[in-house]
C-alpha positions as CSV (number, residue, x, y, z in Angstrom):
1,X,-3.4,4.3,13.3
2,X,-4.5,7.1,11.0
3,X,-5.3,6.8,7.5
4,X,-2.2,8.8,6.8
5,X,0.3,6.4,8.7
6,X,-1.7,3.8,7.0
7,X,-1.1,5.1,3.3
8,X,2.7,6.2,3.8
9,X,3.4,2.2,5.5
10,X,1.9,0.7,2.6
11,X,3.7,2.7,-0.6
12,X,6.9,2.1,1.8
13,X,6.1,-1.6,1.5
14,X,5.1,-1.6,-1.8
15,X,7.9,0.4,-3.0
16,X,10.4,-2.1,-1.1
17,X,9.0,-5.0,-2.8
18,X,9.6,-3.2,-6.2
19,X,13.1,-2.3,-5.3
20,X,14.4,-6.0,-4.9
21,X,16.5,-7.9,-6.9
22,X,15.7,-10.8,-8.4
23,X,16.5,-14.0,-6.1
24,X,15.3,-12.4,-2.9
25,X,12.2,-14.6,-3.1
26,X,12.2,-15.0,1.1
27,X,12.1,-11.3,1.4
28,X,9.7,-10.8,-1.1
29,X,7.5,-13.0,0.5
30,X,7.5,-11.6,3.9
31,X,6.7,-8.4,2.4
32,X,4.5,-9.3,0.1
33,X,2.4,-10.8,3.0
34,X,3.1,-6.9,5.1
35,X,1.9,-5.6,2.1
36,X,-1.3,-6.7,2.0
37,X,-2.0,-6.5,5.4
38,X,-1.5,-2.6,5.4
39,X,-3.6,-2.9,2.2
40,X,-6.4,-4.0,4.6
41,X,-6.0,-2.1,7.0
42,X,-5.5,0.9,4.6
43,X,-9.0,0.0,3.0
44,X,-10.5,-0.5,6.1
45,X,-9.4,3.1,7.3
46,X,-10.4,4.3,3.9
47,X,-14.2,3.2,4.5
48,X,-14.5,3.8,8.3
49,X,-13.5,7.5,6.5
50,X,-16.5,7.5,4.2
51,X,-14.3,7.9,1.2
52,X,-15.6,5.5,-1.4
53,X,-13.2,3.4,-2.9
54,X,-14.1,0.8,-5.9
55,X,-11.4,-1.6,-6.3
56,X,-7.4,-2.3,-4.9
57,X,-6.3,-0.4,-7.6
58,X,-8.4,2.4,-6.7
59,X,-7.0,2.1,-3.1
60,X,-3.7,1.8,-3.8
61,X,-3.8,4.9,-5.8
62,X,-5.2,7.0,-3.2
63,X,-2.3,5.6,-0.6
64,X,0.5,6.9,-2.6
65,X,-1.4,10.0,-3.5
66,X,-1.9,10.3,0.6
67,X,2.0,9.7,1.0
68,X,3.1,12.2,-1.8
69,X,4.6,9.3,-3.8
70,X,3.5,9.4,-7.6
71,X,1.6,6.3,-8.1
72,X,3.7,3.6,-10.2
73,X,1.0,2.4,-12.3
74,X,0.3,5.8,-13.7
């Protein structure tokens, strides 16, 4: 997996999680655990890279600025 198809999974998931409604608590879970497991990975793609990355927030920036997504926090 490229850092790329890394980045654009994660902002999908992340995204998704953000996009359900409130009472989907079984969904949200199973993504919430997808999510963090392309977070991971993501991070560990990020460092085999050699781009430096301080925290998750810093990571998840640079995943929706790989997909082309404005980041939501920003």
């Amino acid at each position: 997996m490229t850092l790329q198809e890394a980045a654009h999974i994660y902002v999908d998931l992340v995204l998704l999680e953000e996009s359900l409604a409130p009472g989907q608590e079984q969904a949200r879970q199973e993504i919430t655990a997808l999510r963090s497991k392309y977070h991971d990975r993501f991070t560990d793609l990020l460092r085999a890279s050699g781009i430096p990355c301080a925290d998750r927030f810093e990571a998840t920036q640079r995943a929706f600025e790989l997909a082309g997504h404005p980041s939501p926090h920003s």
